[in-house]
BAKE-987293 format. One line per field, with one value per atom (N, C-alpha, C): residue number from 1; atom name; x, y, z; residue in three letters. Coordinates in pm, 1 decimal, m for minus. Example, Ala and Ser with C-alpha at 12.3 -4.5 7.8 and 13.67 -1.06 7.14 Angstrom:
i <- (1,1,1,2,2,2) $
at <- (N,CA,C,N,CA,C) $
c1 <- (1319.0,1230.0,1320.0,1285.0,1367.0,1290.0) $
c2 <- (m569.0,m450.0,m330.0,m225.0,m106.0,3.0) $
c3 <- (780.0,780.0,780.0,708.0,714.0,787.0) $
aa <- (ala,ala,ala,ser,ser,ser) $
END
This chain:
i <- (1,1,1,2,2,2,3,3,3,4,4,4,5,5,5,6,6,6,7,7,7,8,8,8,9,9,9,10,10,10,11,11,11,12,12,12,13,13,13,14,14,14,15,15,15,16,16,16,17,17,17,18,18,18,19,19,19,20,20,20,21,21,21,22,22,22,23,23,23,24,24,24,25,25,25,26,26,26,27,27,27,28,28,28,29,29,29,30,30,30,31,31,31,32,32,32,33,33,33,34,34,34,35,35,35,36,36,36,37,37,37,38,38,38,39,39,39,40,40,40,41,41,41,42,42,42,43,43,43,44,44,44,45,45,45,46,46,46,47,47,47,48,48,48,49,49,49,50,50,50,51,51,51,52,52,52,53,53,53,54,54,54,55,55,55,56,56,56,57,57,57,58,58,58,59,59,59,60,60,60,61,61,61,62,62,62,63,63,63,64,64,64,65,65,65,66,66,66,67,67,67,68,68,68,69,69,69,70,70,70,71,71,71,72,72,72,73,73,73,74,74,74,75,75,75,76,76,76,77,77,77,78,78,78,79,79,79,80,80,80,81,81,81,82,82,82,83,83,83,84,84,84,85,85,85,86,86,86,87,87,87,88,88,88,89,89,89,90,90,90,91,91,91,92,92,92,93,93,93,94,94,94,95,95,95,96,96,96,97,97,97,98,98,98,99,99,99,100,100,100,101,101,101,102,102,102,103,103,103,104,104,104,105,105,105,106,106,106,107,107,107,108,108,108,109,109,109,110,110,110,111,111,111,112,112,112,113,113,113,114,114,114,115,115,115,116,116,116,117,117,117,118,118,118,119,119,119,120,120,120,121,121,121,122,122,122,123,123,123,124,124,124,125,125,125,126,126,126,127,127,127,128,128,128,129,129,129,130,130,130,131,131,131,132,132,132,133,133,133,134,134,134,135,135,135,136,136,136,137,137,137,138,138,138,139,139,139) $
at <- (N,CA,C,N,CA,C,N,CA,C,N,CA,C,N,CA,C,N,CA,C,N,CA,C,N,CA,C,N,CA,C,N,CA,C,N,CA,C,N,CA,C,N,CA,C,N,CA,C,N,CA,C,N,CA,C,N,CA,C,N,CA,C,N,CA,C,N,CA,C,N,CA,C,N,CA,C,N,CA,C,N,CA,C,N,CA,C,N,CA,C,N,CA,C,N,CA,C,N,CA,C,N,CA,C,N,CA,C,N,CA,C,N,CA,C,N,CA,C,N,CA,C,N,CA,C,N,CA,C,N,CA,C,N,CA,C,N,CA,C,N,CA,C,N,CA,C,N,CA,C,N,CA,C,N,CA,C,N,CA,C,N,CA,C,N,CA,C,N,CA,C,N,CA,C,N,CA,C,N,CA,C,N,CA,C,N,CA,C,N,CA,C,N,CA,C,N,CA,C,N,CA,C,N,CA,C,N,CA,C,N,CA,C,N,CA,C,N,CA,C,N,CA,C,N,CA,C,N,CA,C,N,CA,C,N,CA,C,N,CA,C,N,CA,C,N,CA,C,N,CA,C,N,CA,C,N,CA,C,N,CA,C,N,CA,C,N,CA,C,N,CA,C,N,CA,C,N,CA,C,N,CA,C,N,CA,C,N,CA,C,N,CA,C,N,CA,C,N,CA,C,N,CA,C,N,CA,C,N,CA,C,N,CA,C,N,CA,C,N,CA,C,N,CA,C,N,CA,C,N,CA,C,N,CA,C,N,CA,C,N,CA,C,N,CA,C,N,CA,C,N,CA,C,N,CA,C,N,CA,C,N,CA,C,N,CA,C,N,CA,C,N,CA,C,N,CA,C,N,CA,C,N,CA,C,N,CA,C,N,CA,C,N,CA,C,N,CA,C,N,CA,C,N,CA,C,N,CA,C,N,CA,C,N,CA,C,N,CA,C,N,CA,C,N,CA,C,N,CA,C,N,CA,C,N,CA,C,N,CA,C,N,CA,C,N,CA,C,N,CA,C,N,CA,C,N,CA,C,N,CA,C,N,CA,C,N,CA,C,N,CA,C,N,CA,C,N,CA,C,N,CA,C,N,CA,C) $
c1 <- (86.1,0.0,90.1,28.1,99.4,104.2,226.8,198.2,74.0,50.4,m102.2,m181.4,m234.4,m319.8,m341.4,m241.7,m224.3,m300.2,m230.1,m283.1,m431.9,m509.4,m646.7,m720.4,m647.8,m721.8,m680.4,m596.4,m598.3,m643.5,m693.4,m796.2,m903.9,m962.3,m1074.3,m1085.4,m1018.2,m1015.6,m1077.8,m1015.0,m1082.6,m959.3,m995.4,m877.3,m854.4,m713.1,m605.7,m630.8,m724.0,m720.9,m859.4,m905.2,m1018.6,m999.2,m853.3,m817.0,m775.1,m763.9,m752.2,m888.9,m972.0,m1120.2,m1190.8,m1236.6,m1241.3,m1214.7,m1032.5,m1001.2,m848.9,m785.9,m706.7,m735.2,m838.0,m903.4,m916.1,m985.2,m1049.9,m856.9,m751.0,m639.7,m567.8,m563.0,m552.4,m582.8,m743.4,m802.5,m761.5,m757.8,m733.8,m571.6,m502.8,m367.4,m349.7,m433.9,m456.6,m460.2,m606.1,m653.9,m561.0,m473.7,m412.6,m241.8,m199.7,m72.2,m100.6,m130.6,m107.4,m132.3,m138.5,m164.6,m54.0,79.9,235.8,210.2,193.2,196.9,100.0,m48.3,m105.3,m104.9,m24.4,24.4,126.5,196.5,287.8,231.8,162.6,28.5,39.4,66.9,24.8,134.0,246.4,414.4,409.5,296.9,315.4,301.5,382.5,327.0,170.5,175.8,m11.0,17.2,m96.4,m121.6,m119.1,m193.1,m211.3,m76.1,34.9,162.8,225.3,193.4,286.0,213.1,115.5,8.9,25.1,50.9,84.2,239.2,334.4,464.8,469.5,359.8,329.4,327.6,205.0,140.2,252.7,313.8,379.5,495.7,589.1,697.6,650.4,466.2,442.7,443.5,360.9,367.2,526.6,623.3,747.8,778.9,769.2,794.7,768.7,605.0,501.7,643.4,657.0,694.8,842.6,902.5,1057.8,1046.9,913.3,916.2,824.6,792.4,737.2,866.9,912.9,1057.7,1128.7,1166.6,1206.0,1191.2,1030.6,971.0,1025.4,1012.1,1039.6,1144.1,1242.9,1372.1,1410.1,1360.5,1372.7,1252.8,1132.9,1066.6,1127.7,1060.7,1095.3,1001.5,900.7,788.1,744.3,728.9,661.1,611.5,539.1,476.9,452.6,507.0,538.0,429.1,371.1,256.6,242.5,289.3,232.6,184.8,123.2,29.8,123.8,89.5,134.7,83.3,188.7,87.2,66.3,m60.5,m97.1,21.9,59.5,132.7,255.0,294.7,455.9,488.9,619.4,703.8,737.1,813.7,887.8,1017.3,1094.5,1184.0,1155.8,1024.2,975.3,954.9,880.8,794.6,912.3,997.3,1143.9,1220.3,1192.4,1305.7,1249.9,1107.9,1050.8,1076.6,1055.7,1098.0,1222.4,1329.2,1446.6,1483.8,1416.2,1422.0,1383.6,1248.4,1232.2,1332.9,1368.6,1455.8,1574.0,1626.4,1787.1,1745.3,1636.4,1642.2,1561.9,1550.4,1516.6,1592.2,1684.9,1781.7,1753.8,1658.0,1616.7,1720.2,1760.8,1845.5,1805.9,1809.6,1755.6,1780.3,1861.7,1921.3,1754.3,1721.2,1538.1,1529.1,1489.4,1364.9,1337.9,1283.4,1318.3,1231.2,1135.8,1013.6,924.2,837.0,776.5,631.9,555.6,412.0,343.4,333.0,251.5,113.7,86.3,m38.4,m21.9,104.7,156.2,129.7,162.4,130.4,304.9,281.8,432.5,512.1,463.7,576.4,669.7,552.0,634.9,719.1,672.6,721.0,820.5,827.8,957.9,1068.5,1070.3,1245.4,1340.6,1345.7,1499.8,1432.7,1309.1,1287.1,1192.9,1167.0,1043.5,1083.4,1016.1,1021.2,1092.0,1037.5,1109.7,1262.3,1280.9,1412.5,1526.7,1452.0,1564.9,1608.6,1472.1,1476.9,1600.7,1589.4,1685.0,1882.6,1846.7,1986.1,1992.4,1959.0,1995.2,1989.4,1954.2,1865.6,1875.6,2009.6,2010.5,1996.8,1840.4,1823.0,1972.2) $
c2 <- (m116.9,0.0,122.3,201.9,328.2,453.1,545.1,641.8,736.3,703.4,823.6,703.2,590.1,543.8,549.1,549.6,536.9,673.7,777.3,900.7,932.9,865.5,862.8,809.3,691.2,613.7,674.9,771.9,840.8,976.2,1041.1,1136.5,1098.2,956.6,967.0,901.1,874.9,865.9,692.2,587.2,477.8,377.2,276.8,171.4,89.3,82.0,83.6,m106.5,m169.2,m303.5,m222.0,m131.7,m129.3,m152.0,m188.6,m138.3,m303.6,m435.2,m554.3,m610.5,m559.3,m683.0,m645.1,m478.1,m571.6,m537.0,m463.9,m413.3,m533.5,m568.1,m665.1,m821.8,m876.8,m950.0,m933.9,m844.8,m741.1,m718.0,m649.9,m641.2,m770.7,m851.3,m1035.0,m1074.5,m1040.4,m1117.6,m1026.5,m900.4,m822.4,m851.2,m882.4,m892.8,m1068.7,m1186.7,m1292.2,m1314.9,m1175.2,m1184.4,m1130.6,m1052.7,m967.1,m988.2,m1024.0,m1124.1,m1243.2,m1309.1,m1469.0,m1506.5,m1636.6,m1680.7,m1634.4,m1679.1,m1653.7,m1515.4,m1371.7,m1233.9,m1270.0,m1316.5,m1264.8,m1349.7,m1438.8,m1517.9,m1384.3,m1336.1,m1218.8,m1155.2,m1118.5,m1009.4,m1081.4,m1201.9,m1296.3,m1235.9,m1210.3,m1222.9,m1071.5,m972.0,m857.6,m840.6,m739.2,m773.0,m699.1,m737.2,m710.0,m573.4,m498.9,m369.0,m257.1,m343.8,m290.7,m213.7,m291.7,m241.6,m149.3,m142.8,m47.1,40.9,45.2,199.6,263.2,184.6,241.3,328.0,224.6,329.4,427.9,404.5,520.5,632.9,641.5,759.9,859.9,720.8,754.2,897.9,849.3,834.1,1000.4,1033.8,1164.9,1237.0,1183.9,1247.0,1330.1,1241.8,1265.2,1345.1,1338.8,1488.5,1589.6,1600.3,1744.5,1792.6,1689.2,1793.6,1849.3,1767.6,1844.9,1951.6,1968.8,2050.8,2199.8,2167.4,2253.5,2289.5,2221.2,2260.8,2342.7,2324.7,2414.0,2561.9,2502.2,2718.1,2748.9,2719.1,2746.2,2817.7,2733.5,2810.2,2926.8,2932.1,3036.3,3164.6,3122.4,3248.2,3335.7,3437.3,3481.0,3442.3,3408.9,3420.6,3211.9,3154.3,3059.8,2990.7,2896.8,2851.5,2707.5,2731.7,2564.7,2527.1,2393.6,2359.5,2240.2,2159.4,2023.9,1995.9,1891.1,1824.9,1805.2,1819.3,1822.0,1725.0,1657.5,1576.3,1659.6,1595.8,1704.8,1740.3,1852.4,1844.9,1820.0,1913.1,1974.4,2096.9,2070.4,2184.1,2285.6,2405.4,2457.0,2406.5,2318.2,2228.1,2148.9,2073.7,1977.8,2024.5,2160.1,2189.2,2279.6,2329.3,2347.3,2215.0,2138.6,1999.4,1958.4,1950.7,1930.3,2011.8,2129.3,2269.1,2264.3,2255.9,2258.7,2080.4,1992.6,1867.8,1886.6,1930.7,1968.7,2050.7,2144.2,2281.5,2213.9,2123.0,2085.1,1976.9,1843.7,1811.0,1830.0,1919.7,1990.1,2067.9,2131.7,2227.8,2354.2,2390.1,2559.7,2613.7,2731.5,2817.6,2864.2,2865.8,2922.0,3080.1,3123.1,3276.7,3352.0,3238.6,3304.2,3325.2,3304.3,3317.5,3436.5,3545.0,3652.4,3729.1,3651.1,3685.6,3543.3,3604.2,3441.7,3497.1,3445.4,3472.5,3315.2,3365.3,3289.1,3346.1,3235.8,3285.1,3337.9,3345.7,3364.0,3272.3,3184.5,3040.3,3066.4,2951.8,3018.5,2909.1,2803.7,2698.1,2765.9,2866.8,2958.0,3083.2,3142.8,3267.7,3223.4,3156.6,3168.7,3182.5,3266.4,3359.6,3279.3,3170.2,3062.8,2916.8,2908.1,2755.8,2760.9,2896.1,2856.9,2835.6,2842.9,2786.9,2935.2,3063.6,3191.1,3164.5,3170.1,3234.6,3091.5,2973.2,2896.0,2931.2,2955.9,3021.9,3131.7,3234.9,3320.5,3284.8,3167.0,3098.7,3042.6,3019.1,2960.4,3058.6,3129.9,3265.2,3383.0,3437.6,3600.6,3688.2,3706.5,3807.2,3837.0) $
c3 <- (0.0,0.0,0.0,m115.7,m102.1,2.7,m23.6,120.0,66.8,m30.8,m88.7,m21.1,m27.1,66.7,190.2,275.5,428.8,464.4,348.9,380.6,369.0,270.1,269.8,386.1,390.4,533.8,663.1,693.2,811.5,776.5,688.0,685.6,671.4,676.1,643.7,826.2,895.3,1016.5,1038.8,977.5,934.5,965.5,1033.2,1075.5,945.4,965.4,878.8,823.5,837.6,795.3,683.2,696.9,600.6,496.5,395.3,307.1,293.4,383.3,326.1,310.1,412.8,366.2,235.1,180.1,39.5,m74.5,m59.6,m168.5,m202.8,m118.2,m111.5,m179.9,m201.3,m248.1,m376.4,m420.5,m528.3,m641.9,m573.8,m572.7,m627.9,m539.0,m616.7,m732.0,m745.8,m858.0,m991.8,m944.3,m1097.6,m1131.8,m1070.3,m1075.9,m1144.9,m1103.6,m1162.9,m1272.0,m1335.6,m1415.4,m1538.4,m1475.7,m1570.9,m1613.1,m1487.7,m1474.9,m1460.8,m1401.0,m1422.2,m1252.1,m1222.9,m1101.3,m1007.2,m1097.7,m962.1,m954.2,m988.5,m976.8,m827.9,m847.4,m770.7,m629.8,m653.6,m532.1,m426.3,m494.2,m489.7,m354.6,m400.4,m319.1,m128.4,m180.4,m7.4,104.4,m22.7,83.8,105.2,102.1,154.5,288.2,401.0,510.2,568.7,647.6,735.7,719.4,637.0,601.4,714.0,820.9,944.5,967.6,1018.5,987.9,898.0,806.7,740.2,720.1,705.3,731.1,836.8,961.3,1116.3,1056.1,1039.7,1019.8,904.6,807.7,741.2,779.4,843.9,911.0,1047.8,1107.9,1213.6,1154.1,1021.7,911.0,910.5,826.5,788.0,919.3,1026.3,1158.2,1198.3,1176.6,1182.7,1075.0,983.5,875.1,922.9,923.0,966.0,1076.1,1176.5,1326.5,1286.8,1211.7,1097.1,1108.1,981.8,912.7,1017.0,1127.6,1190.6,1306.7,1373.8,1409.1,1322.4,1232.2,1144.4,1090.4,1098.3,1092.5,1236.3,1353.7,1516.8,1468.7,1454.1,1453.3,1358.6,1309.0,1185.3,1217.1,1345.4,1346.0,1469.1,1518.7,1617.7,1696.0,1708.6,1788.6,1797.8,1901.5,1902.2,2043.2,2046.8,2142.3,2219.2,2327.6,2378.5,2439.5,2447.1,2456.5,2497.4,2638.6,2655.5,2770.4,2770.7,2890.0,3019.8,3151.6,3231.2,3369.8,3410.1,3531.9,3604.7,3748.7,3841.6,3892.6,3991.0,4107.3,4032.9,3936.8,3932.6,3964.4,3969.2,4014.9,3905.4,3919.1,3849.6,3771.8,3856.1,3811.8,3723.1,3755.3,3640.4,3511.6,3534.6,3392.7,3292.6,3385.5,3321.8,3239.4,3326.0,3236.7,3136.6,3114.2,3007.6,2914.2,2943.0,2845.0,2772.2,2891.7,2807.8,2727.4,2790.6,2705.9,2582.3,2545.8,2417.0,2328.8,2403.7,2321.3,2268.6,2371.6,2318.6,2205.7,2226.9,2128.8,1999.8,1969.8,1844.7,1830.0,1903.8,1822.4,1840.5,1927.1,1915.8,1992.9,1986.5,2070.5,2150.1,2292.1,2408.2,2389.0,2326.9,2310.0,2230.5,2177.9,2113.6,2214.3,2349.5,2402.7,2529.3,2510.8,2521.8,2615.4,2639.5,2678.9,2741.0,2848.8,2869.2,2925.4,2903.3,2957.8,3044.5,3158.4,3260.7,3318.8,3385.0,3482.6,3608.6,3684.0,3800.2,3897.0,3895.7,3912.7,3997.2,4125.0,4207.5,4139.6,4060.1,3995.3,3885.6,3828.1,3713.2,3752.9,3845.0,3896.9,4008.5,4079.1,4214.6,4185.0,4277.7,4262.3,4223.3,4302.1,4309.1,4232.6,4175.2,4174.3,4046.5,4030.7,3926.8,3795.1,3695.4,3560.5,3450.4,3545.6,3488.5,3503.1,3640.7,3708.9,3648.7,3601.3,3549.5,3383.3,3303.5,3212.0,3177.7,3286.4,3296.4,3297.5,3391.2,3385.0,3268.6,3183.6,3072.7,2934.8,2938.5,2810.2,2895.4,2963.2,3019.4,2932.8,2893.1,2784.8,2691.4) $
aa <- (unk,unk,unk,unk,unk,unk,unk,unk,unk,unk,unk,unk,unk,unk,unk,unk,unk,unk,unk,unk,unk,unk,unk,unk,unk,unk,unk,unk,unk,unk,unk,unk,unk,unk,unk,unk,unk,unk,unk,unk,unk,unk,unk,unk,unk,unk,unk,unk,unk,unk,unk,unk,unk,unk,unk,unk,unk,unk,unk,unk,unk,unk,unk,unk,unk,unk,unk,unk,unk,unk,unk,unk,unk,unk,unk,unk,unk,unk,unk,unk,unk,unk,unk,unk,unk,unk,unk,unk,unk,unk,unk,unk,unk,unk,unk,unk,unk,unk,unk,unk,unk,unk,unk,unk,unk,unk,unk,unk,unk,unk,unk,unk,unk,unk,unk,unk,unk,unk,unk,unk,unk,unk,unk,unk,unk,unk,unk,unk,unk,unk,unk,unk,unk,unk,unk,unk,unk,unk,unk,unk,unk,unk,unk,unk,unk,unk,unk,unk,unk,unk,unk,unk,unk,unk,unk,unk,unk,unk,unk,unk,unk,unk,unk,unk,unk,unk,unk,unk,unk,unk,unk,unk,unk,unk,unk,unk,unk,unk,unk,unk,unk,unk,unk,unk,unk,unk,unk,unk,unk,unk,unk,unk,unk,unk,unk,unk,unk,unk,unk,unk,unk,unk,unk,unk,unk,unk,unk,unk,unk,unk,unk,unk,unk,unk,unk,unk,unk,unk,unk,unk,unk,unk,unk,unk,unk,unk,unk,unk,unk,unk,unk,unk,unk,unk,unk,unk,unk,unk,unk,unk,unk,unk,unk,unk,unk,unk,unk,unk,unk,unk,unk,unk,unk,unk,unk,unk,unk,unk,unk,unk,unk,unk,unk,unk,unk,unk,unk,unk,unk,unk,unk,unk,unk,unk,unk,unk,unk,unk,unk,unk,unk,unk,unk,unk,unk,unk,unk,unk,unk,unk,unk,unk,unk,unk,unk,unk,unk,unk,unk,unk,unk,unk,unk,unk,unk,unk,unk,unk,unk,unk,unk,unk,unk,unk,unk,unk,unk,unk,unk,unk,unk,unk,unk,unk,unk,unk,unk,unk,unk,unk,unk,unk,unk,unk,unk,unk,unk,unk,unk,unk,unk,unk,unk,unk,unk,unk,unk,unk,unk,unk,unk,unk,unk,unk,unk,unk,unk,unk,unk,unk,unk,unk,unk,unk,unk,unk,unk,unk,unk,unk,unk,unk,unk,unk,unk,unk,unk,unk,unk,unk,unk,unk,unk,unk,unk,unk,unk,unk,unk,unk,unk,unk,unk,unk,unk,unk,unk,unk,unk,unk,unk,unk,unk,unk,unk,unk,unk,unk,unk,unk,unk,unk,unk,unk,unk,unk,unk) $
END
């Protein structure tokens, strides 16, 4: 299956075997009909679609975020954004921060500015998520 298929079947938001029950079959016989029996025997030694549509999708998933890392670094302006367990610290939500930054490559020297809620995990003098910021990005 091609990467233009995988891509249909994950926009059309549709599990990824939809594409052996009854086009795979269908796929066989025209290939029988048109090559010969050994061609469409061929078809058997492919692996479970399921699979390679998964690392398909995974493969573009992994492009998109490339190619969106990429604008990051090249804009001035961008926005960090992830889920958080209950009951962290400033330390925590820092290590995550800078985990991301180093491995993608962004330069901490961007970051110039920071907007919070005043939340004391983000704001504390000696511990929060600003004041480490600062140690790492002194304006």
């Amino acid at each position: 299956m091609g990467k233009n298929a995988s891509l249909r079947i994950a926009k059309a938001g549709k599990p990824y075997t939809i594409f052996e029950k009854p086009y795979l079959p269908l796929a066989k016989e025209l290939t029988r009909i048109m090559c010969g029996e050994k061609a469409a025997k061929q078809l058997d030694l492919l692996p479970p679609l399921k699979d390679t549509a998964t690392h398909r999708i995974i493969d573009m998933a992994d492009d998109i975020k490339s190619m969106l890392i990429e604008c990051v670094k090249m804009s001035r302006y961008f926005l960090f954004c992830k889920l958080l367990p209950t009951g962290t610290t400033g330390e925590h939500i820092f290590q995550l921060l800078n985990e991301f930054i180093e491995k993608n490559g962004i330069d901490w020297i961007k970051c110039v500015r920071v907007c919070t809620d005043g939340a004391r995990a983000m704001t504390s003098r000696h511990s929060g998520v600003v004041a480490r910021m600062r140690e790492v990005a002194p304006e």
